[in-house]
C-alpha positions as CSV (number, residue, x, y, z in Angstrom):
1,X,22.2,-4.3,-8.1
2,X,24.0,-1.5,-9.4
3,X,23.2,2.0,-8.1
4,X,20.3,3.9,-10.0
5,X,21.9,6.5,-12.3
6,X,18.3,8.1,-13.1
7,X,15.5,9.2,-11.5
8,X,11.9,9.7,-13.8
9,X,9.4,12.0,-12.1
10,X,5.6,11.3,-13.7
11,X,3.0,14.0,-14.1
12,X,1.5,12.7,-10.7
13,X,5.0,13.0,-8.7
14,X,5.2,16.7,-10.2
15,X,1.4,17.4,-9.0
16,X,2.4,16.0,-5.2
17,X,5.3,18.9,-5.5
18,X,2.7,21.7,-5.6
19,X,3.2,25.1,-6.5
20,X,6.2,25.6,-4.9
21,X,7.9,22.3,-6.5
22,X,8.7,21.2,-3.2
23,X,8.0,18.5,-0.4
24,X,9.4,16.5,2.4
25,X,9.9,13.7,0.0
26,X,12.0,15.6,-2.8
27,X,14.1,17.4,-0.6
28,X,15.3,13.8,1.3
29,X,15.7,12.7,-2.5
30,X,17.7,15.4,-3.0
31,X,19.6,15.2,0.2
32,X,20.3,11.3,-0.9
33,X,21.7,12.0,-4.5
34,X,24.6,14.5,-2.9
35,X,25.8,11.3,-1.5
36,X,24.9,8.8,-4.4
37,X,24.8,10.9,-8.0
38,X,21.9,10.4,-9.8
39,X,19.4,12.3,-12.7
40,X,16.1,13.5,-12.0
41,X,14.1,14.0,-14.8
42,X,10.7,15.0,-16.0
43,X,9.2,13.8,-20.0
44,X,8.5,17.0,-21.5
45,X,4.4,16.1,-22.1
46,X,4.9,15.4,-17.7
47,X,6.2,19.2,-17.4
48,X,3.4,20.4,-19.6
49,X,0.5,18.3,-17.9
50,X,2.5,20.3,-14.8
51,X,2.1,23.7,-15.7
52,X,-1.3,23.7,-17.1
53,X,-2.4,22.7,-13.5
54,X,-0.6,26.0,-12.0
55,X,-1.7,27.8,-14.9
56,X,-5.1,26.9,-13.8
57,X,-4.9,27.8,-10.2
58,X,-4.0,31.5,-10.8
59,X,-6.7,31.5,-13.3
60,X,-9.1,30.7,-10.2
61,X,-7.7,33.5,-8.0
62,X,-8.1,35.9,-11.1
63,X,-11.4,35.0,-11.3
64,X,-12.0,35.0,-7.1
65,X,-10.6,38.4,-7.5
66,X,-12.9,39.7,-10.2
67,X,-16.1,38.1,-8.4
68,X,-14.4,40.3,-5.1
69,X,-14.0,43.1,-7.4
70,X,-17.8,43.1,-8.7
71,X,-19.2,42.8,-5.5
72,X,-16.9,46.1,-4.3
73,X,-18.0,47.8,-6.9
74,X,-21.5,47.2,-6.3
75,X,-20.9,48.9,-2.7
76,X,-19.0,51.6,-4.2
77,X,-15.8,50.5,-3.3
78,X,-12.4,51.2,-4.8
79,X,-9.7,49.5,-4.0
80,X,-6.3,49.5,-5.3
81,X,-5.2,46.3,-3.3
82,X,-7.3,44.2,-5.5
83,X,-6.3,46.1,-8.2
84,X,-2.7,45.5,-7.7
85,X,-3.4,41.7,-6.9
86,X,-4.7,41.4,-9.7
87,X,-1.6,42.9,-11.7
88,X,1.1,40.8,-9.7
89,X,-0.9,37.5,-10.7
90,X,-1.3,38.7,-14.9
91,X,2.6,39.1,-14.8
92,X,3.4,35.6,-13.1
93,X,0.8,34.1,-14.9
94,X,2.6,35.6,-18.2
95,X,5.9,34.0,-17.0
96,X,5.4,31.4,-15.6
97,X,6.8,28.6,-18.2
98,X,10.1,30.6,-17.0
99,X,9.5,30.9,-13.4
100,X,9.1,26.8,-12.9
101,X,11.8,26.2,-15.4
102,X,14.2,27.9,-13.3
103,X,13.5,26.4,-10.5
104,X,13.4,22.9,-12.0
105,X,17.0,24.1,-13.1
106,X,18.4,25.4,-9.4
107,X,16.8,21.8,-7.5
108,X,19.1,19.9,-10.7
109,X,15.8,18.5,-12.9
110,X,16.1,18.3,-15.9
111,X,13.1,18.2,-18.7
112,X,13.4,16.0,-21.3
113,X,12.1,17.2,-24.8
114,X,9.5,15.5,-26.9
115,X,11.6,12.7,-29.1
116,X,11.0,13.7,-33.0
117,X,10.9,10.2,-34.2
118,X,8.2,9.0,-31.9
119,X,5.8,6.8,-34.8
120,X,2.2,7.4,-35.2
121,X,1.2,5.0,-36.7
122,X,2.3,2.8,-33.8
123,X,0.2,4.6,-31.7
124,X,-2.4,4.3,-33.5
125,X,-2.1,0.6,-33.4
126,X,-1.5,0.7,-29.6
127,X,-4.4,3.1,-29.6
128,X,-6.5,0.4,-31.6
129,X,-5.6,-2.8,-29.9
130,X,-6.2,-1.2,-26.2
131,X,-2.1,-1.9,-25.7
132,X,-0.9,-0.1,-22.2
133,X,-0.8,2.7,-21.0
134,X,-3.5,2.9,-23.6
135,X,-6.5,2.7,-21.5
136,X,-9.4,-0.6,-22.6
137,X,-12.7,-0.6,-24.6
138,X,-14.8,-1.2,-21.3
139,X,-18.1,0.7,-20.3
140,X,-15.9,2.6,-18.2
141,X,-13.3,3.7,-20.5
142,X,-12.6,6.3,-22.7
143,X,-9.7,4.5,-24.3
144,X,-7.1,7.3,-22.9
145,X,-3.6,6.9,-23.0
146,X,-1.9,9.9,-25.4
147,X,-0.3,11.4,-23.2
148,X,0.8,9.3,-21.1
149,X,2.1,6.8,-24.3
150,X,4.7,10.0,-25.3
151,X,5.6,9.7,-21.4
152,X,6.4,6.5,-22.0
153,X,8.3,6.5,-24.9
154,X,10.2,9.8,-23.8
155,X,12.0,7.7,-20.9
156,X,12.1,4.8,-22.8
157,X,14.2,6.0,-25.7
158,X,16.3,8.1,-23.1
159,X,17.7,5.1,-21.3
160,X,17.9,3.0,-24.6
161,X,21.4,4.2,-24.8
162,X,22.0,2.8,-21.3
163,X,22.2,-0.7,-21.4
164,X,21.6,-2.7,-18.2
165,X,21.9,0.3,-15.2
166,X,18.7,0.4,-13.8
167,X,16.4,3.5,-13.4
168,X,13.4,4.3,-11.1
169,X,10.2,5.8,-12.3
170,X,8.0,7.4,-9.7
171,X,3.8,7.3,-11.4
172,X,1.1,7.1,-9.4
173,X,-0.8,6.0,-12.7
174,X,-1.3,2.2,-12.9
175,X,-2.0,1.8,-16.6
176,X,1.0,4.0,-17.3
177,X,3.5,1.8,-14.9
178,X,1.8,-1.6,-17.0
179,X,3.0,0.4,-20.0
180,X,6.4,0.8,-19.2
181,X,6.9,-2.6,-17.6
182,X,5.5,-4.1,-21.0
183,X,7.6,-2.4,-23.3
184,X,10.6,-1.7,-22.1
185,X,12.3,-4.9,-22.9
186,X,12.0,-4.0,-26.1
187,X,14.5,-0.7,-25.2
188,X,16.6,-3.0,-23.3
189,X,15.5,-0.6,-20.3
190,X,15.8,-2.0,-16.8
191,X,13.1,0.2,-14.7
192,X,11.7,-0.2,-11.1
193,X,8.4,1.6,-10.9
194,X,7.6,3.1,-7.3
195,X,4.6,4.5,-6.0
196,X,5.7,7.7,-4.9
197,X,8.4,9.9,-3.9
198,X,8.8,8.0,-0.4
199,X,9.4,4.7,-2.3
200,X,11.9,5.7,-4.4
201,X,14.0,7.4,-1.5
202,X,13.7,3.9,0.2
203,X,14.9,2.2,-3.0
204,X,17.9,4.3,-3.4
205,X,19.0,4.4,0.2
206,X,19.2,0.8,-0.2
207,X,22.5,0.6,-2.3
208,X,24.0,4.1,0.3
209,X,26.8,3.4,2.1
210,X,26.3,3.0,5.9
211,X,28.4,6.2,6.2
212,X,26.5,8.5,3.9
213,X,23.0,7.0,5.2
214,X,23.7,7.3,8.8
215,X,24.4,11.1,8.1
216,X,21.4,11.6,6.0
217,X,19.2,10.0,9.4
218,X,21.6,11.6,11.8
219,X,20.4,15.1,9.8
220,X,16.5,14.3,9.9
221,X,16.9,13.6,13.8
222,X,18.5,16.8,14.2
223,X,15.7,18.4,12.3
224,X,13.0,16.7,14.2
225,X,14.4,17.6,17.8
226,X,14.6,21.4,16.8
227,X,11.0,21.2,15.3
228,X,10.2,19.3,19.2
229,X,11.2,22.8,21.1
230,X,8.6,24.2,19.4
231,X,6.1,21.6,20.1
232,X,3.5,24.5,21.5
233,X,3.1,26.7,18.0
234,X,2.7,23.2,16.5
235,X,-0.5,22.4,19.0
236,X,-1.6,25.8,18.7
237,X,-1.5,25.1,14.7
238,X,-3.1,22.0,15.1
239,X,-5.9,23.8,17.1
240,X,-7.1,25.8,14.4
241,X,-7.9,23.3,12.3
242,X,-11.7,24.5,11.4
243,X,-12.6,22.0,8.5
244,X,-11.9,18.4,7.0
245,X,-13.5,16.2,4.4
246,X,-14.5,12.5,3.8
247,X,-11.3,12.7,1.2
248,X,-8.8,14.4,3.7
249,X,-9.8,11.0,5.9
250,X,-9.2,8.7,2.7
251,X,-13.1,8.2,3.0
252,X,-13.5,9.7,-0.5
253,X,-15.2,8.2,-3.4
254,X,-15.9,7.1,-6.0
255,X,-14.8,3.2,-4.8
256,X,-12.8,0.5,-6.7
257,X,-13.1,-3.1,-6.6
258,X,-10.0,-4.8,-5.9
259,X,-10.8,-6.7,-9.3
260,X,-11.0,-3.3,-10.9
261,X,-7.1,-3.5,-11.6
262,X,-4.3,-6.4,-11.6
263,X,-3.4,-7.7,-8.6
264,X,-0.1,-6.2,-8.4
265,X,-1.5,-2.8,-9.3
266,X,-3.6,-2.8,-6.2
267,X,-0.8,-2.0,-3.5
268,X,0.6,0.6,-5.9
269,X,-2.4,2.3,-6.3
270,X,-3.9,2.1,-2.9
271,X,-6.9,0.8,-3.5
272,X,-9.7,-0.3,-1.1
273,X,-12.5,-2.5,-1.0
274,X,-15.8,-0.2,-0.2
275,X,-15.9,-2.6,3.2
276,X,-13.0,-0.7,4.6
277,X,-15.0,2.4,4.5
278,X,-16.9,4.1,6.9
279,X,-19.7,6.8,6.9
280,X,-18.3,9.7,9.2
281,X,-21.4,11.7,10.8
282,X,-19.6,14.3,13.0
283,X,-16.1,15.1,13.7
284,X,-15.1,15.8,17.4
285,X,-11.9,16.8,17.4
286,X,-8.1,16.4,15.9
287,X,-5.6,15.9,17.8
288,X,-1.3,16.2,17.6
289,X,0.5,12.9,18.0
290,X,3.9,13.1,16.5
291,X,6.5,14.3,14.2
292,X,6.7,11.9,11.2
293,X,9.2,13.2,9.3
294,X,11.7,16.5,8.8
295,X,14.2,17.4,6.7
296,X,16.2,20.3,6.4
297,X,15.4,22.1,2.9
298,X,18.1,24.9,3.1
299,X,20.4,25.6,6.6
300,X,22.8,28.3,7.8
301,X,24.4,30.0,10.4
302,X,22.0,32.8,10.5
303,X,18.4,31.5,9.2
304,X,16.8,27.5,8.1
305,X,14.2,25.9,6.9
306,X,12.6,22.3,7.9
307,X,9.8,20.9,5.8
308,X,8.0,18.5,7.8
309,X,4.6,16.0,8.4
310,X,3.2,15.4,11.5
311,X,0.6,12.8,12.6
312,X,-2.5,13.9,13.8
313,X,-5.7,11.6,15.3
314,X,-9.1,12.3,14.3
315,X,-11.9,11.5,16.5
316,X,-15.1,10.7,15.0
317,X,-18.8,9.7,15.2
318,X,-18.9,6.9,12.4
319,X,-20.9,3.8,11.2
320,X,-19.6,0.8,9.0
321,X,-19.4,-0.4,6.9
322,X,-19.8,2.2,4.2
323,X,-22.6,1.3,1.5
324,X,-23.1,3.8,-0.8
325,X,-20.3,5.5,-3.2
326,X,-20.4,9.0,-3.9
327,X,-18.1,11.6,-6.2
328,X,-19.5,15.0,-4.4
329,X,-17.3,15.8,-1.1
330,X,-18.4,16.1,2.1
331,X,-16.8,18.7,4.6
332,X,-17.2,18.7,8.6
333,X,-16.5,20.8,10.7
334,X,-14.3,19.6,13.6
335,X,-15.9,19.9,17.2
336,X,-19.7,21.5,15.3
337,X,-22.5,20.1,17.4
338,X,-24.8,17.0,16.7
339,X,-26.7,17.7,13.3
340,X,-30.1,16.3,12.7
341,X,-28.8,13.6,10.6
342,X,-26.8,12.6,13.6
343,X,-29.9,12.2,16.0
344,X,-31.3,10.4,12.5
345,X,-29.1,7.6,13.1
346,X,-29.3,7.1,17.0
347,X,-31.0,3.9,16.3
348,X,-28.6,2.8,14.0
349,X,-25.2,1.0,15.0
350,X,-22.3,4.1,15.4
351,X,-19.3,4.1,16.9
352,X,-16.5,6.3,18.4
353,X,-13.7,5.8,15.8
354,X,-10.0,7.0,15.8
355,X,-8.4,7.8,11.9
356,X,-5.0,9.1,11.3
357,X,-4.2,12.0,9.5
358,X,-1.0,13.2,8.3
359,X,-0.5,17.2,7.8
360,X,2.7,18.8,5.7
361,X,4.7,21.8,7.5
362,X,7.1,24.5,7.2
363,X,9.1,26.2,9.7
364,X,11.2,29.3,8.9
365,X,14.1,29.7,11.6
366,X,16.7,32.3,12.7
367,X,19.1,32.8,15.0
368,X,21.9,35.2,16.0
369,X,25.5,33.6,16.0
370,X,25.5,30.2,17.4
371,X,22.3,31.0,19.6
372,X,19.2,28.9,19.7
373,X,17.0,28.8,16.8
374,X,13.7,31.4,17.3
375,X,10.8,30.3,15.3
376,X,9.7,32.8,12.7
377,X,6.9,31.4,10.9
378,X,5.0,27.8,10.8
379,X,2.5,26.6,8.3
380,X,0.6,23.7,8.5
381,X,-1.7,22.1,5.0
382,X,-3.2,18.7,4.0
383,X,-0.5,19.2,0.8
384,X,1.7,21.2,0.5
385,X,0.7,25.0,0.5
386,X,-1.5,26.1,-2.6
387,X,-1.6,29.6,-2.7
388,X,2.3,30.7,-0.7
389,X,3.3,32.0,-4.3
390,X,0.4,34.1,-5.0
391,X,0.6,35.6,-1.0
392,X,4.1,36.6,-1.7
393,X,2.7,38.5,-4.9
394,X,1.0,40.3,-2.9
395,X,3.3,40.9,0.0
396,X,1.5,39.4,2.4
397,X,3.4,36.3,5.2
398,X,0.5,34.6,6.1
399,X,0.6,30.7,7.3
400,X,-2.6,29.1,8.0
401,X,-4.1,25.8,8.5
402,X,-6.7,23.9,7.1
């Protein structure tokens, strides 16, 4: 197979990227295209789905900070830190179509604008006839799909000037990826639709040379035996680890059938029958197990960065299977004592059970000259880091975990 010449990132790529449009994942994807040239893009409509989710989030912390501000003021406090938090998010919230364009622009991705001659009326008759990614007329449909047909037709109209060199689009979004894999004949496209950002690194190291790929690995090893001399802070990090939830353990509902979608769907969208699920009742403790993965984002003589995941095991007080489906979440509180719906279910058949979960990381590094590398910060998340941009608005270096 030839090698890819473009890379399409969906809305629900972008929305694993987080506010800082970064993760493990893109910056080995990026690390594999300076060996092997390729495009990334982004359909504008993708983008815009994007930003209206960080739009969003610093609408929440204005409105935490105006709750903190009432409450203050009800004390008779004054206080100008709030004030000036409050300032610092108004002005990134008022350029922040610039801020993430920018960046899109320095990691090389490029955002594709809406095609003018895009037909409505065929649309509407995909719109009608219930024609992926438009979504069925089922109870449980709302016969979506807008969007994410002017995805579709974005990408598909910008390779249908590229004859047979094959593309990868990353979607989590089943109905979507039966979209594109229906129409794109017609565009004489040639598309492999992945999963995720991990897939389509796999995919494209594939066609590497040896050379090139052995010195991408040779670079993540290197990455991952600096982040093992600091193996302490990253037990310590792992210790204060307060808080999970029935979703950060992939216990989450609400539950899909495995007839729910088509069978080659299923892999791609991870889904579960409800069997497979347990009901967690108290969480004992978390512990470290290993480095998963490290890259280097940015490296120099002087100061680095490695973006990381590590492997943690969760010990828990569970009982299977799992019977009932639920949309609410439910949090625990690692190590809390035996509730009373714990001692509820004595009688009923529990066991100690062992789950994996996998946390994202950043260390900041310097050193003087040639000397060893001192750690200067190290962050730990179940995604990547939510708020970092609105904490360096407000010039604070915090790292926590959660």
């Amino acid at each position: 197979m030839p090698p890819f010449k473009k890379v399409f990132l969906e809305s629900t790529a972008l929305f694993q990227l987080g506010p800082q449009l970064e993760s493990v994942e893109l910056s080995m994807l990026l690390a594999v295209r300076e060996s092997t040239p390729f495009e990334i893009l982004v359909a504008e409509v993708s983008w815009m789905e994007y930003l209206r989710d960080r739009k969003s989030e610093v609408g929440k912390s204005l409105d935490k900070l105006s709750l903190i501000a009432t409450q203050a003021d009800k004390h008779g406090l004054q206080m100008d830190e709030l004030a000036n938090a409050e300032a610092a998010l108004r002005s990134h919230l008022s350029r922040i179509d610039e801020h993430f364009r920018v960046r899109a622009s320095a990691l090389g991705i490029q955002i594709l604008p809406l095609p003018e001659d895009i037909s409505l009326r065929s649309l509407l008759e995909m719109s009608i006839d219930c024609v992926p990614p438009f979504e069925g007329r089922d109870a449980k449909s709302k016969e979506k799909g807008f969007r994410d047909s002017l995805i579709m037709f974005t990408v598909l109209r910008n390779l249908r000037s590229d004859g047979i060199d094959p593309a990868i689009l990353v979607t989590g979004d089943g109905i979507l990826a039966e979209g594109f894999l229906l129409h794109q004949e017609q565009f004489g496209a040639n598309i492999q639709v992945v999963a995720d950002l991990w897939e389509a690194v796999e995919l494209l190291e594939r066609g590497m040379e040896d050379e090139n790929l052995q010195r991408i690995r040779a670079s993540g090893e290197e990455a991952k035996r600096t982040l093992e001399t600091f193996r302490e802070q990253i037990l310590q990090k792992v210790a204060e680890i307060h808080e999970l939830t029935d979703a950060d353990l992939g216990q989450g509902g609400p539950f899909l059938e495995l007839d729910d979608k088509a069978d080659y769907l299923s892999p791609m969208l991870g889904i579960k029958s409800p069997k497979e699920y347990v009901e967690i009742h108290r969480i004992k403790s978390v512990t470290y197990s290993e480095i998963g993965t490290a890259v280097w984002q940015q490296k120099n003589e002087q100061d680095a960065t490695i973006l990381f995941t590590i492997r943690c095991e969760v010990h828990v007080l569970a009982r299977a299977p799992y019977l009932v489906t639920y949309t609410r979440t439910k949090k625990y509180v690692v190590g809390a004592a035996p509730t009373m719906l714990d001692l509820a279910f004595t009688g009923a058949p529990t066991e100690d059970k062992t789950m994996n979960l996998h946390f994202f990381g950043k260390a900041k590094l310097e050193r003087v000259k040639t000397g060893p590398w001192r750690l200067t910060s190290l962050s730990l998340d179940k995604s990547l880091p939510s708020e970092d941009d609105y904490k360096a608005l407000w010039g604070t270096e915090l790292s926590s975990a959660q």
